[in-house]
DSSP file (Angstrom, degrees, kcal/mol; ACC not computed):
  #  RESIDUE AA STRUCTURE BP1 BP2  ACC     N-H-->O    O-->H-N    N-H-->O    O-->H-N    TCO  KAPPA ALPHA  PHI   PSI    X-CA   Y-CA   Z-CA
    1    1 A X     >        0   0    0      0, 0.0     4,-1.4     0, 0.0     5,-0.1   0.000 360.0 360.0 360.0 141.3    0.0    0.0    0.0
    2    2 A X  H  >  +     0   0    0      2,-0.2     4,-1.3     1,-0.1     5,-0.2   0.762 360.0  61.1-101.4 -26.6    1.6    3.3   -1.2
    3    3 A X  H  > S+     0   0    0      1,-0.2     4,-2.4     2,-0.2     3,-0.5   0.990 106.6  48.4 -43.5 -70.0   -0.5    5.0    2.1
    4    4 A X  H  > S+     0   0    0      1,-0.3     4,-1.1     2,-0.2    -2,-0.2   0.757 110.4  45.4 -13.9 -72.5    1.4    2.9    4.1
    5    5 A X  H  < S+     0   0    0     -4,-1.4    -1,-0.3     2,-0.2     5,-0.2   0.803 110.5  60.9 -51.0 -34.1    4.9    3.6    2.6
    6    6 A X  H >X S+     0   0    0     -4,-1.3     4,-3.2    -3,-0.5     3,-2.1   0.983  99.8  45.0 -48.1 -81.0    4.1    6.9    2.7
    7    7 A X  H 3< S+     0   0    0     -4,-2.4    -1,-0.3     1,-0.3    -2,-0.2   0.512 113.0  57.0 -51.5 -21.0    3.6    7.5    6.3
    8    8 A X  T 3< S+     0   0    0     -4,-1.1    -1,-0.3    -5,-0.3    -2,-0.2   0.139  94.8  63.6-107.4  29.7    6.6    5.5    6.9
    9    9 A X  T <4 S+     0   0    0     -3,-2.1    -2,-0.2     6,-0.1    -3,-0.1   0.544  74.6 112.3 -56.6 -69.0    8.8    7.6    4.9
   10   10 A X     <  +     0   0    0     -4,-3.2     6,-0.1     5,-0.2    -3,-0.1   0.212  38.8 175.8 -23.7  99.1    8.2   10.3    7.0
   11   11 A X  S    S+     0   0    0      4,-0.1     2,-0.4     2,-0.0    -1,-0.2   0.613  71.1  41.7 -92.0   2.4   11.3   11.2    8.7
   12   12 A X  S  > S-     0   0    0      1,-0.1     4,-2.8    -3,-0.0     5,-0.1  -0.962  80.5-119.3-145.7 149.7    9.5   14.4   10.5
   13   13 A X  H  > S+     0   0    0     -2,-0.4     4,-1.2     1,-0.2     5,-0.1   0.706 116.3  51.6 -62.7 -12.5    6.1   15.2   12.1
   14   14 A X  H >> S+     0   0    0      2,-0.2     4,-3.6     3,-0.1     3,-1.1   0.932 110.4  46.5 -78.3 -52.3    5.6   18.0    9.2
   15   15 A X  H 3> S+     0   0    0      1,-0.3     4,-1.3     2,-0.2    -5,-0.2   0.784 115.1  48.5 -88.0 -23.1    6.4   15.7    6.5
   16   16 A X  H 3X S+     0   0    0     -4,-2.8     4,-1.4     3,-0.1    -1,-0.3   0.701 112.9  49.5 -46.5 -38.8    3.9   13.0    8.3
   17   17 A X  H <X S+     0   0    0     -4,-1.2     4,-1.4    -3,-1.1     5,-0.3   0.771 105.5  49.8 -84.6 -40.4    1.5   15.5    8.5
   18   18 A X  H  X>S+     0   0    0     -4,-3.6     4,-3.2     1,-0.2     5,-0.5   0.964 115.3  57.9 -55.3 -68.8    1.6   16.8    4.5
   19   19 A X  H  X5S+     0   0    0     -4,-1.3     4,-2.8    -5,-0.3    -2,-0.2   0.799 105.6  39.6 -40.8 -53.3    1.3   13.0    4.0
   20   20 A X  H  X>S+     0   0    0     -4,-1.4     4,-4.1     2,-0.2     5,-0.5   0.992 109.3  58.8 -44.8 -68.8   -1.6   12.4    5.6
   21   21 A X  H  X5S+     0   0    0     -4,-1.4     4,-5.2     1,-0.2    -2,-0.2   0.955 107.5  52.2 -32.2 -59.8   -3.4   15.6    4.4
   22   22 A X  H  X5S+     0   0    0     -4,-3.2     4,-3.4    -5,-0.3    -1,-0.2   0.886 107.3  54.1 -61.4 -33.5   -2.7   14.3    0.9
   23   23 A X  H  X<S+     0   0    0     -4,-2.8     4,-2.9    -5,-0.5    -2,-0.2   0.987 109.8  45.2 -35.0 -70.2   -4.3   10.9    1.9
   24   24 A X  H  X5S+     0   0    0     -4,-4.1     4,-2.2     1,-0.2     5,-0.3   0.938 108.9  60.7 -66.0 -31.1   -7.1   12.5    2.9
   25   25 A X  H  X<S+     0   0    0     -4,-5.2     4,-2.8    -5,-0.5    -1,-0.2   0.944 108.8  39.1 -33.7 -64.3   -7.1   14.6   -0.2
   26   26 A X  H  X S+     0   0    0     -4,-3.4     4,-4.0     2,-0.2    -1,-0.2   0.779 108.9  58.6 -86.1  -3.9   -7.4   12.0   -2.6
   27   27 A X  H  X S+     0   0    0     -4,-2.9     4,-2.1     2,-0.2    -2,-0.2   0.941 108.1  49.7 -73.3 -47.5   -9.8    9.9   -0.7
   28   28 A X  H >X S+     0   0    0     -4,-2.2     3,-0.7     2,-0.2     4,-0.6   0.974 111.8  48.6  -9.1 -76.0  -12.1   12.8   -0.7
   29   29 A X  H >X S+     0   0    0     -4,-2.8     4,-3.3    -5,-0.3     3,-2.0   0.901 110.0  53.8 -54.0 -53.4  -11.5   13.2   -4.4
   30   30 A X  H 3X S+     0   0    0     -4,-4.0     4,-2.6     1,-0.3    -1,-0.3   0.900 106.5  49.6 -10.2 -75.5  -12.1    9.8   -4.8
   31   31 A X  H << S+     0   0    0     -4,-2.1    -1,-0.3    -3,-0.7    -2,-0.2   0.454 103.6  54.0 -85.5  14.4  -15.2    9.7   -3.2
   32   32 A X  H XX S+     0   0    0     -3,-2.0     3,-2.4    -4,-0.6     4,-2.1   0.824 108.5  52.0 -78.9 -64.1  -16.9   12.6   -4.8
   33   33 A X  H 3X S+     0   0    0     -4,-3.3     4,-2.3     1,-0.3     5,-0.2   0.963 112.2  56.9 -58.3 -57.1  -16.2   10.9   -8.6
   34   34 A X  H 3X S+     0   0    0     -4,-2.6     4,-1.7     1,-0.2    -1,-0.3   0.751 105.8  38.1   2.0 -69.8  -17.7    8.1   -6.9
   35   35 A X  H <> S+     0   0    0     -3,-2.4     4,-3.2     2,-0.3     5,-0.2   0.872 118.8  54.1 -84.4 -38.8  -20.7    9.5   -6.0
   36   36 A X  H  X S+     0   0    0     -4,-2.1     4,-1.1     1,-0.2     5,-0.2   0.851 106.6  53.1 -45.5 -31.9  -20.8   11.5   -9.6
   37   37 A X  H >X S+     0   0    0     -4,-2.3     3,-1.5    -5,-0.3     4,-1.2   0.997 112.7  41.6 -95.1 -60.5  -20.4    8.6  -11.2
   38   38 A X  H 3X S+     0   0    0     -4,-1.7     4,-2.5     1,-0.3    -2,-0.2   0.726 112.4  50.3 -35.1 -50.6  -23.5    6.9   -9.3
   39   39 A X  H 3X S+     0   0    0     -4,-3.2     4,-1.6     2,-0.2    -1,-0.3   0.684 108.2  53.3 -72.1 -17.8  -25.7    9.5   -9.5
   40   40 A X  H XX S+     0   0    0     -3,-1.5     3,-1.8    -4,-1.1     4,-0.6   0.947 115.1  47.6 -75.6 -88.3  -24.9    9.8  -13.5
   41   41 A X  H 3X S+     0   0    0     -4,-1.2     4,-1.1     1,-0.2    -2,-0.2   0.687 111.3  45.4  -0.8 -65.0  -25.8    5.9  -13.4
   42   42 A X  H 3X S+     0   0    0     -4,-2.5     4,-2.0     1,-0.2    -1,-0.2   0.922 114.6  54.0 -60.7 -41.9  -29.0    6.4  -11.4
   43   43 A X  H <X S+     0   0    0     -3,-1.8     4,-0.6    -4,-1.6     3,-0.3   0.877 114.2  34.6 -41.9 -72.3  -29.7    9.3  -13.9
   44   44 A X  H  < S+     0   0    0     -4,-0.6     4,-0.4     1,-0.3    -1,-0.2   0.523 114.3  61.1 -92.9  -2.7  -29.4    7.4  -17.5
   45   45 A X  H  < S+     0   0    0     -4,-1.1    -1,-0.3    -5,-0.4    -2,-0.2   0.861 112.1  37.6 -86.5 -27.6  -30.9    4.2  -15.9
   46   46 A X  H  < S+     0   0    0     -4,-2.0    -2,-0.2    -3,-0.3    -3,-0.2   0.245 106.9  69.2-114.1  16.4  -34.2    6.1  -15.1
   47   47 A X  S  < S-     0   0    0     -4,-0.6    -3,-0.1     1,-0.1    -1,-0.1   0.684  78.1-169.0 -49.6 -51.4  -34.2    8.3  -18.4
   48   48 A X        -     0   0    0     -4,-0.4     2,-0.3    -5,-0.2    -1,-0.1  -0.445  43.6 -32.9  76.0-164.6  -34.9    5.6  -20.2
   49   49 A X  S    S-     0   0    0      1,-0.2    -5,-0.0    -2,-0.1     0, 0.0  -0.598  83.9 -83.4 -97.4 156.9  -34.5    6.3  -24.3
   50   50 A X        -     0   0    0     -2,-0.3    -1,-0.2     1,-0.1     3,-0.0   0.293  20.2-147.2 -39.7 176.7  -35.3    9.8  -25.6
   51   51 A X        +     0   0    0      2,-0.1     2,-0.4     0, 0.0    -1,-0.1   0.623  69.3  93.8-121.2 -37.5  -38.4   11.2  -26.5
   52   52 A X  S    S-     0   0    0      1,-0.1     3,-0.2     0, 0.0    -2,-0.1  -0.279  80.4-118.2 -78.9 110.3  -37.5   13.5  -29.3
   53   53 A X        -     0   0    0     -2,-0.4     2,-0.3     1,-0.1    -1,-0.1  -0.213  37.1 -88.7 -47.6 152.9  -37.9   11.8  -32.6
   54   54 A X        -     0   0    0      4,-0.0    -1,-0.1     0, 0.0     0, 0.0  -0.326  45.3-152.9 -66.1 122.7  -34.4   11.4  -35.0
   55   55 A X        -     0   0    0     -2,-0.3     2,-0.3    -3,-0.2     3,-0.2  -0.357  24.0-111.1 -77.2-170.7  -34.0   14.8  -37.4
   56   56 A X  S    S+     0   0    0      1,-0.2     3,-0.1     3,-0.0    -1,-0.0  -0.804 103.8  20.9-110.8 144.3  -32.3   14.3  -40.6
   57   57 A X  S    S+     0   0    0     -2,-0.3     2,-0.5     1,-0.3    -1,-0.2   0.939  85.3 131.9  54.2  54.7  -29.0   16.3  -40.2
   58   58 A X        -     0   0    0     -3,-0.2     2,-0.7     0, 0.0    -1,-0.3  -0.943  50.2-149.6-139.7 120.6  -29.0   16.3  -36.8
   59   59 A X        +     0   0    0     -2,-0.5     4,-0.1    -3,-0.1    -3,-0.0  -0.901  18.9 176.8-118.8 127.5  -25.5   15.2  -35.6
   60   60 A X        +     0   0    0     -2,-0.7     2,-0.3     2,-0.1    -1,-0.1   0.030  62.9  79.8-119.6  32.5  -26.0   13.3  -32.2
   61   61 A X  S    S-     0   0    0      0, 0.0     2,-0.6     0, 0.0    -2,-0.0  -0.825  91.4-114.4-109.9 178.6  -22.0   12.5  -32.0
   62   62 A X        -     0   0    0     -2,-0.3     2,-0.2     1,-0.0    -2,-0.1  -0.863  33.3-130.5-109.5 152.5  -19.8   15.1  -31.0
   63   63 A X        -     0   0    0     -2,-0.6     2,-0.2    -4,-0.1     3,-0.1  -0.583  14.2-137.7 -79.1 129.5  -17.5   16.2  -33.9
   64   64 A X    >   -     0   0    0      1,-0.3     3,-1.1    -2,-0.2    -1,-0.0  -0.578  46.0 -57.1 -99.9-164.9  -13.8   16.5  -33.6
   65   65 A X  T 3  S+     0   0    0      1,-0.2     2,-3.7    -2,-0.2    -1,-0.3   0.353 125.3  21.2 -43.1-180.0  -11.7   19.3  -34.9
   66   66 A X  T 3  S+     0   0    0     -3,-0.1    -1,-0.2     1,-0.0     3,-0.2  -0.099  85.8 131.2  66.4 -57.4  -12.0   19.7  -38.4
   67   67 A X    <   -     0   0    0     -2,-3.7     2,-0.2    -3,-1.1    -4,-0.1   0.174  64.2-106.9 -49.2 160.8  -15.3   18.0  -38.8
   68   68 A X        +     0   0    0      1,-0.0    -1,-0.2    -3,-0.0     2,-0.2  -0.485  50.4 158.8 -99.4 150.8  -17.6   20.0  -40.9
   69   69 A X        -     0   0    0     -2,-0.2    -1,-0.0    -3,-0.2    -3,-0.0  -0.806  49.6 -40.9-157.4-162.0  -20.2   21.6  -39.2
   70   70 A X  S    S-     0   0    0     -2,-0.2    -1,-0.1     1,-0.0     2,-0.1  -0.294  81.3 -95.2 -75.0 177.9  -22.9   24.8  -39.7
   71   71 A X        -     0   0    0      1,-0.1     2,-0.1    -3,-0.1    -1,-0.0  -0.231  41.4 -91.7 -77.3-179.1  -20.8   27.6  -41.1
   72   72 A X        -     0   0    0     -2,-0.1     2,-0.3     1,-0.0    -1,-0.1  -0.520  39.8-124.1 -85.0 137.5  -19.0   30.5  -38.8
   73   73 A X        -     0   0    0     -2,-0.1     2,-0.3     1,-0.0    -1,-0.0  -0.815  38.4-103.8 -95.1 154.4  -21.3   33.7  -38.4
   74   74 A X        -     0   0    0     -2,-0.3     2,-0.2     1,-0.1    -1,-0.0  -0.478  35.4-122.4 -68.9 126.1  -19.3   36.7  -39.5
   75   75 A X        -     0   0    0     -2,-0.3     2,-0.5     1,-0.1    -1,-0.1  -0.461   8.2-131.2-108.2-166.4  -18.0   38.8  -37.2
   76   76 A X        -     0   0    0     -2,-0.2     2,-0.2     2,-0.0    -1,-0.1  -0.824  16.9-154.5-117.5 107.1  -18.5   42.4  -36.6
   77   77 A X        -     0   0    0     -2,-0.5     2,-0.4     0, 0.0     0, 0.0  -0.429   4.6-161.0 -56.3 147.4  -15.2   44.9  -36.1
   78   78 A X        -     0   0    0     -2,-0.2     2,-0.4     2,-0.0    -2,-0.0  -0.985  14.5-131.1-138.5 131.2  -15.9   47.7  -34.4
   79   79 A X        -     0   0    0     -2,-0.4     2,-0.7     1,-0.0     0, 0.0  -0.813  15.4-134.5 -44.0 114.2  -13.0   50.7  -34.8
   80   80 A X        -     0   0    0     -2,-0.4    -2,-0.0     0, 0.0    -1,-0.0  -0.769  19.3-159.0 -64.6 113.2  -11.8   52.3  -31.7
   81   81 A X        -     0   0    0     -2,-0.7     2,-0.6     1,-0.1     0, 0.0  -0.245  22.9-116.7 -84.5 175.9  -11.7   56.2  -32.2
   82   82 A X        -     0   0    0      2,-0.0     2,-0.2     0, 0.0    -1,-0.1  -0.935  42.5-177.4-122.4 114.0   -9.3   58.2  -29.8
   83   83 A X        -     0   0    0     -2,-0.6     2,-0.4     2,-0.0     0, 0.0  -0.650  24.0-115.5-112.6-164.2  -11.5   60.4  -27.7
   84   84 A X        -     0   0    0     -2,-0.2     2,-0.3     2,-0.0    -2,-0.0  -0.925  21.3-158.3-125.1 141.6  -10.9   63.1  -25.0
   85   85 A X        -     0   0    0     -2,-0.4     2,-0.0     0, 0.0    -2,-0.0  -0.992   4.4-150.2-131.5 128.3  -11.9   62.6  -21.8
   86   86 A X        -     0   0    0     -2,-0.3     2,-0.3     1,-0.1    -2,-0.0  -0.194  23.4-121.1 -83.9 165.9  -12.4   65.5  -19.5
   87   87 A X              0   0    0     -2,-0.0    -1,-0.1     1,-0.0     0, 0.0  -0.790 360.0 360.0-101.0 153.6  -11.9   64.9  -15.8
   88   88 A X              0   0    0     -2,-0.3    -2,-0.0     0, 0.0    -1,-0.0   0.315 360.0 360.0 -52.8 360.0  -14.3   65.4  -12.8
């Protein structure tokens, strides 16, 4: 167990203490993606399948770079003018 080694590395009560703290760090983290990951589960087991009929041209995978997709709207430059600005 790499906990284990850990905590007996420690030649100092600081360096015991960081260690631990990081334990508990990633067991925390741990157990949040855990519970994300359950509740996502519980989520797409009691969805069930869509409702929304299939469109034509409808892309229901996600695209990577490149892939063609709708076109770019143009955008719009704006000039910055030089004003004067008076003080209060």
């Amino acid at each position: 167990m790499a906990q284990k080694k850990a905590l007996r590395a420690a030649h100092t009560k600081a360096k015991e203490a960081q260690a631990r703290h990081q334990i508990e760090r990633r067991l925390f983290c741990e157990g949040l993606y855990l519970g994300a990951a359950a509740e996502f589960d519980w989520l797409v087991a009691c969805s069930g399948p869509p409702d929304v009929p299939a469109q034509p041209g409808l892309r229901t995978t996600r695209a990577g770079p490149g892939a063609p997709g709708p076109p770019a709207k143009p955008v719009r430059r704006h000039r910055i003018q030089a004003t004067k600005c008076s003080g209060p």
